[in-house]
SEDO-798795 format. One line per field, with one value per atom (N, C-alpha, C): residue number from 1; residue in one letter; atom name; z, x, y. Coordinates in Angstrom, 1 decimal. Layout:
// SEDO-798795
i = [NUM ...];
aa = [a ...];
at = [CA ...];
pz = [Z ...];
px = [X ...];
py = [Y ...];
//
This chain:
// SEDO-798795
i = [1 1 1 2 2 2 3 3 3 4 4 4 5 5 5 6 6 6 7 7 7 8 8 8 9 9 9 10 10 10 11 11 11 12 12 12 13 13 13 14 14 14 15 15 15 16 16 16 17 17 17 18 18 18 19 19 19 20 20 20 21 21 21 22 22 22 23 23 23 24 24 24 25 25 25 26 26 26 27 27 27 28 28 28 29 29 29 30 30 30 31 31 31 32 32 32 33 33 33 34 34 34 35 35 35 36 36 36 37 37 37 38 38 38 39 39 39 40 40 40 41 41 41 42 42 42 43 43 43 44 44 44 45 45 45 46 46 46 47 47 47 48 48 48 49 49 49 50 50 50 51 51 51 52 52 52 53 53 53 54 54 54 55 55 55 56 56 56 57 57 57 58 58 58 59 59 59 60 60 60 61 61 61 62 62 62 63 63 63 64 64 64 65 65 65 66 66 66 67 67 67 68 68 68 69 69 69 70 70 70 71 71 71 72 72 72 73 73 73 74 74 74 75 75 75 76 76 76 77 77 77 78 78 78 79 79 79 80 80 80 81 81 81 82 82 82 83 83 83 84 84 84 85 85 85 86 86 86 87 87 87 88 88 88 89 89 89 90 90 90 91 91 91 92 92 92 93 93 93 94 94 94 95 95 95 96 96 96 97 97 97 98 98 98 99 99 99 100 100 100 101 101 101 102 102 102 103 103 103 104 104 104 105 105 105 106 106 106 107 107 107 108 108 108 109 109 109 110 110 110 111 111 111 112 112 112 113 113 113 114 114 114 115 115 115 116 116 116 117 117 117];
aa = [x x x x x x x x x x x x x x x x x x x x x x x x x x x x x x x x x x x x x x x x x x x x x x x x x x x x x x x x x x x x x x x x x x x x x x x x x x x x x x x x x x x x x x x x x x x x x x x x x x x x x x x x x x x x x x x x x x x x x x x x x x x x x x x x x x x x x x x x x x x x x x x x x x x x x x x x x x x x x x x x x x x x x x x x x x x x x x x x x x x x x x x x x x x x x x x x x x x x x x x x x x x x x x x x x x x x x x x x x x x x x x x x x x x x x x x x x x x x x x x x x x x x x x x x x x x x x x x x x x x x x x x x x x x x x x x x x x x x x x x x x x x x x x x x x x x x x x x x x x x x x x x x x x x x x x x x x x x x x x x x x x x x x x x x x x x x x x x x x x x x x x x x x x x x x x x];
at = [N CA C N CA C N CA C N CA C N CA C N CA C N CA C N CA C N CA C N CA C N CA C N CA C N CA C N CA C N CA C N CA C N CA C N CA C N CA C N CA C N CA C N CA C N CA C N CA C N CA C N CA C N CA C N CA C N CA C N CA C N CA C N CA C N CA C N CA C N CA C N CA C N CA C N CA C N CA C N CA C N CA C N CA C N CA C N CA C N CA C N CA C N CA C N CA C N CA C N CA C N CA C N CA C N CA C N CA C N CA C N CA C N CA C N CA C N CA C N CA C N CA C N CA C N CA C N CA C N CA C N CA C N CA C N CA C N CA C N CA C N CA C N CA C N CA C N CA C N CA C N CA C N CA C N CA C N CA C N CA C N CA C N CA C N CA C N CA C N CA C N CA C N CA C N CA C N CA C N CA C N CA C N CA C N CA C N CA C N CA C N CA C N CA C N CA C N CA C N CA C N CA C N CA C N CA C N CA C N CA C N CA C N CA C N CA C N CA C N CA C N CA C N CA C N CA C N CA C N CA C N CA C N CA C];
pz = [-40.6 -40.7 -40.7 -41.1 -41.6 -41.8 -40.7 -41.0 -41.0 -42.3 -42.7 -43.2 -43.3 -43.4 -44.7 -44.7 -45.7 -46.9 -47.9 -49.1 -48.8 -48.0 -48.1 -46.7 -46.1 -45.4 -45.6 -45.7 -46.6 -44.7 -44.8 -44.3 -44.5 -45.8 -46.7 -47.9 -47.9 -49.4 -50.6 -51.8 -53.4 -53.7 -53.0 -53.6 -53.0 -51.6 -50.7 -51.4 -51.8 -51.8 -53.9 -54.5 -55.9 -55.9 -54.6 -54.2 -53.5 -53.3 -52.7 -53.2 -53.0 -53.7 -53.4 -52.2 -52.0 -51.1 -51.8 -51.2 -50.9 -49.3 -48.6 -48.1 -48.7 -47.8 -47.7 -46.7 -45.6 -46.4 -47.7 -48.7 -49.9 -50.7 -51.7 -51.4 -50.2 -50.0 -49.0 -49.3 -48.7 -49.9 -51.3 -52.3 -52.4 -51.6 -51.3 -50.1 -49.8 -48.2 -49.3 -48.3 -49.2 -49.8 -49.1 -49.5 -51.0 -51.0 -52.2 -53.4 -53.0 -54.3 -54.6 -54.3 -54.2 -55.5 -55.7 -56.5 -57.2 -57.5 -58.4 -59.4 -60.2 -61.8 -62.1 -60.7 -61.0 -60.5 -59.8 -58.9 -60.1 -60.1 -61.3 -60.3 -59.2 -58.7 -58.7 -58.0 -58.3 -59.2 -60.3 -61.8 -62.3 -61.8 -62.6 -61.4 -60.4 -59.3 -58.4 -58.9 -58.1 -56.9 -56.4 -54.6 -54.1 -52.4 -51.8 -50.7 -50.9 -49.8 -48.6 -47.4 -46.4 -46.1 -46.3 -46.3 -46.7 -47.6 -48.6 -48.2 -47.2 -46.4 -45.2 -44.7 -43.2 -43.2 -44.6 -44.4 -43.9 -44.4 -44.6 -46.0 -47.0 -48.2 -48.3 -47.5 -47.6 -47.8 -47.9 -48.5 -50.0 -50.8 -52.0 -52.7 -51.8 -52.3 -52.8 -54.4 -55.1 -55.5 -56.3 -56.9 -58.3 -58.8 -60.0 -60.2 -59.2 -58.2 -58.9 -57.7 -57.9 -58.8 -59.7 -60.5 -60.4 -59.5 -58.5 -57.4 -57.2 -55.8 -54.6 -54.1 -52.3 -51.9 -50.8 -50.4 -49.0 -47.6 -46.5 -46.2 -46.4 -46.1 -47.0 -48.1 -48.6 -48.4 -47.8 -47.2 -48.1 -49.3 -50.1 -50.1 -50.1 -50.2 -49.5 -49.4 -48.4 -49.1 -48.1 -48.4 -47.2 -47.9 -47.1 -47.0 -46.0 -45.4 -45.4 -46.0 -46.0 -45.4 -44.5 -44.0 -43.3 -43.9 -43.5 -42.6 -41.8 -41.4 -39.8 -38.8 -37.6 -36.6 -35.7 -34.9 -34.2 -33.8 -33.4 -34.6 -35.8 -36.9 -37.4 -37.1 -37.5 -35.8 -34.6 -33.7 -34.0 -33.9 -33.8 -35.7 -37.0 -37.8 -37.2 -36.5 -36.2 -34.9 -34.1 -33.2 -34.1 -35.0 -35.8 -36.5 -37.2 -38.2 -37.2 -36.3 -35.2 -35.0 -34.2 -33.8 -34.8 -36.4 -37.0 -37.4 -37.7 -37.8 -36.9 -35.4 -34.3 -34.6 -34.8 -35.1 -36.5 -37.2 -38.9 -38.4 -37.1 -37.1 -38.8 -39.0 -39.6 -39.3 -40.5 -39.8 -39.2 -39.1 -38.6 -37.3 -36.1 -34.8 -34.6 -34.6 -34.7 -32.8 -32.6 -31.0 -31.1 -30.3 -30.5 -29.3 -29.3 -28.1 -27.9];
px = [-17.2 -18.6 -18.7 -19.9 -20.4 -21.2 -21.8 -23.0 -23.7 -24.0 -24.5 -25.9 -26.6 -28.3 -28.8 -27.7 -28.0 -27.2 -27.6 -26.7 -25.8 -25.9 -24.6 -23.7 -23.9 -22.9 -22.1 -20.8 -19.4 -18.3 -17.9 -16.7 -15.9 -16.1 -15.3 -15.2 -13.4 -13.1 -13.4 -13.6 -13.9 -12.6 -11.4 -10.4 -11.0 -11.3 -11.6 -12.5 -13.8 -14.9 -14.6 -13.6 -13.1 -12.5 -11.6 -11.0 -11.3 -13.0 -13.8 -13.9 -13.4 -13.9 -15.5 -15.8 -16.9 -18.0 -18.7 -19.7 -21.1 -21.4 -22.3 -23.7 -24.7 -26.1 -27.2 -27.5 -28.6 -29.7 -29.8 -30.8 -30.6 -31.5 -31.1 -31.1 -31.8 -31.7 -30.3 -29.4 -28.3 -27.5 -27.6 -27.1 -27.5 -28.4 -29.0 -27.7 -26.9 -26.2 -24.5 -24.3 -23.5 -22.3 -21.4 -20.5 -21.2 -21.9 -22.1 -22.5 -24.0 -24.1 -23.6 -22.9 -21.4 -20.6 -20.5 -19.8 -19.9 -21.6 -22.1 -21.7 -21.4 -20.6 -19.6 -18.9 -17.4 -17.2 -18.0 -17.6 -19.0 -17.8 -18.3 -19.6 -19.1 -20.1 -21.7 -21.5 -23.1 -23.3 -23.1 -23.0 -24.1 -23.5 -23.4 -24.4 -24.9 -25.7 -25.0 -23.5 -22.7 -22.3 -23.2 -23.3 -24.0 -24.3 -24.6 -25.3 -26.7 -27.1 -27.3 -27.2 -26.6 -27.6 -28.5 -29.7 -28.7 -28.0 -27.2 -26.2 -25.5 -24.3 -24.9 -25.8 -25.7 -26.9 -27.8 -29.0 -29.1 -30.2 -29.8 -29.2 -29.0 -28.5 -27.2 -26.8 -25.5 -24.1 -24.6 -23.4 -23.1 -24.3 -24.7 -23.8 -23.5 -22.9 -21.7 -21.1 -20.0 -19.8 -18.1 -17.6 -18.3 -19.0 -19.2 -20.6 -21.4 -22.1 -21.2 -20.3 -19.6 -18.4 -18.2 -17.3 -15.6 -15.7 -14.2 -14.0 -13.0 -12.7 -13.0 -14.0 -14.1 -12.5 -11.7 -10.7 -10.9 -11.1 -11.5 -10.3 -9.1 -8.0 -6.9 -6.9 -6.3 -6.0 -4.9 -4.3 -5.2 -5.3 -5.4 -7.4 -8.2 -9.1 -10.2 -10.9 -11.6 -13.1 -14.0 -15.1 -15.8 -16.9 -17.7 -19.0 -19.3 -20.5 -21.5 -22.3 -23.0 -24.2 -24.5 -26.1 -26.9 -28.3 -29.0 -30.4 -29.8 -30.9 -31.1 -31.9 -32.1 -30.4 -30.6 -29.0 -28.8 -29.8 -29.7 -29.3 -29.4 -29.5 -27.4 -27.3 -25.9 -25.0 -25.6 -24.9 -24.8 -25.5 -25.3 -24.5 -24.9 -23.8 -22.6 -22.2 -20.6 -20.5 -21.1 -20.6 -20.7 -21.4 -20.7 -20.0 -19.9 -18.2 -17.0 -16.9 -15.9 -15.9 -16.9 -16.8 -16.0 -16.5 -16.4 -14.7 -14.3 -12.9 -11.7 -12.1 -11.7 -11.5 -12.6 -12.6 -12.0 -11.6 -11.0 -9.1 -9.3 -7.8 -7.4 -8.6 -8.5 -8.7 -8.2 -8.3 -6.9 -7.3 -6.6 -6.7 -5.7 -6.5 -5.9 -7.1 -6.4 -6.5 -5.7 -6.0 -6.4 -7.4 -7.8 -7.9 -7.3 -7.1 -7.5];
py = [-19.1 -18.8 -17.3 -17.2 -15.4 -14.9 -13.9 -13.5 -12.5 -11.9 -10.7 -10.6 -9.8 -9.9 -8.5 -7.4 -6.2 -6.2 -6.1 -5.5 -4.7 -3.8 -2.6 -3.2 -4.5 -4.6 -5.8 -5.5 -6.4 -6.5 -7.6 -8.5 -8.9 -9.2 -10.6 -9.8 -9.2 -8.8 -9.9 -8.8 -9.8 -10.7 -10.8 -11.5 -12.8 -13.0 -14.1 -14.8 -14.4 -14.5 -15.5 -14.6 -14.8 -16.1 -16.6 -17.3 -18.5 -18.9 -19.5 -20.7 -21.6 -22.9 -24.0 -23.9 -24.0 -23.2 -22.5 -21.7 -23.0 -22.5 -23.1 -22.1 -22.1 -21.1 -21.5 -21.6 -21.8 -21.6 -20.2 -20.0 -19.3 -19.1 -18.4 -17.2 -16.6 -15.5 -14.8 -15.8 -15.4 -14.9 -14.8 -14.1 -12.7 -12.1 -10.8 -10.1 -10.5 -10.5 -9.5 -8.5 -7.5 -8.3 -9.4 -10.2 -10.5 -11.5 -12.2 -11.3 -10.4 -9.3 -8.4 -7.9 -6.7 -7.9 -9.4 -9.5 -11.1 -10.4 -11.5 -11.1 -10.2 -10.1 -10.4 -10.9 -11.5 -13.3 -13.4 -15.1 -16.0 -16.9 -17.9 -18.6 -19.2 -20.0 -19.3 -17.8 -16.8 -17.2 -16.7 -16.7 -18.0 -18.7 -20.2 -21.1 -20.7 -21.5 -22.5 -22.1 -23.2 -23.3 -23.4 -23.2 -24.6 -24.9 -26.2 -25.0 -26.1 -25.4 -25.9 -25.5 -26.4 -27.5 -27.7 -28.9 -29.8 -29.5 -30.9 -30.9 -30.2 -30.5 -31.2 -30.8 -31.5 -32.7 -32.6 -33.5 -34.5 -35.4 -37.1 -37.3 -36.4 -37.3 -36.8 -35.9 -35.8 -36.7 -37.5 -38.6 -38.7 -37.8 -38.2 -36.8 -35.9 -34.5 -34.8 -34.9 -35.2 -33.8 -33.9 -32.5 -32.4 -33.5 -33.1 -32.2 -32.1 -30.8 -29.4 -30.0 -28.5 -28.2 -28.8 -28.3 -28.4 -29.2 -29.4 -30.0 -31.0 -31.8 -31.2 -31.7 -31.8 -32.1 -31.7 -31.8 -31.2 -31.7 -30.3 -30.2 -31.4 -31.1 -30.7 -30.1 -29.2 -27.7 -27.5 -26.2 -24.8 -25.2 -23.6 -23.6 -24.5 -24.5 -23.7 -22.9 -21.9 -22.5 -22.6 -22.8 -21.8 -21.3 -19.7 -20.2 -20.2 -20.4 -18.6 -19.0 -17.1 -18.0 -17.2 -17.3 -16.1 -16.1 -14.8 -15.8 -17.1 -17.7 -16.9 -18.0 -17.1 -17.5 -16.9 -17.1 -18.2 -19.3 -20.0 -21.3 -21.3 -22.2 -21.7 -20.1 -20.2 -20.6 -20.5 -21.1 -22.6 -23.1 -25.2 -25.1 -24.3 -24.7 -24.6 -23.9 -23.1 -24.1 -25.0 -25.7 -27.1 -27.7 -28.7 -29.0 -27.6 -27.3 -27.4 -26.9 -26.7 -28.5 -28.7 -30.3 -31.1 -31.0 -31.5 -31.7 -30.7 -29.8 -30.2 -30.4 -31.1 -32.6 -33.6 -34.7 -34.8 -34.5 -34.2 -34.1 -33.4 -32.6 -31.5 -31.0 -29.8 -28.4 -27.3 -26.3 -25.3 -24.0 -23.1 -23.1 -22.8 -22.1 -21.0 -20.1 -18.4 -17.8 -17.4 -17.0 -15.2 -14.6 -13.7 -13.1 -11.9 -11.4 -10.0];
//
């Protein structure tokens, strides 16, 4: 998860972001956020509208979200696959996404666990 709100502020190098196989945002106005506009001339998905916005991840029709949407296999458990969540929503909307991704990830047995010290 990731959360930025200005054009001129970046987190997430353009190789990551180039490398993204499913991009997830809360809005359209999360393509204004320095990650994503910094490198709409290069990432197909900008480009091309090929993004999910998280209504359609977490909705009620989310069962209905296929790769042919997106241009490529859903896989959460595929090791190389990175999917980026950008959101410029309020903080409370990116806390409960990031405690059901987590939940979710847990119950999946997927996932990295990074220790931070």
């Amino acid at each position: 998860m990731h959360i930025l709100h200005r054009p001129s502020m970046r987190e997430i190098d353009t190789e990551t972001v180039k490398r993204t196989n499913l991009l997830i945002v809360d809005s359209d106005e999360a393509f204004h956020s320095g990650d994503l506009e910094s490198c709409q001339k290069i990432v197909k998905f900008v480009k091309n509208d090929n993004y999910v916005l998280l209504s359609e991840v977490v909705g009620k029709n989310s069962h209905k979200l296929d790769s042919k949407k997106l241009g490529h296999p859903l896989d959460p458990k595929h090791e190389k696959q990175i999917t980026l969540f950008e959101s410029v929503g309020v903080s409370a909307q990116d806390l409960f996404s990031a405690i059901a991704i987590y939940e979710n990830a847990l119950k999946q047995n997927v996932g990295t666990e990074l220790v931070l010290a």
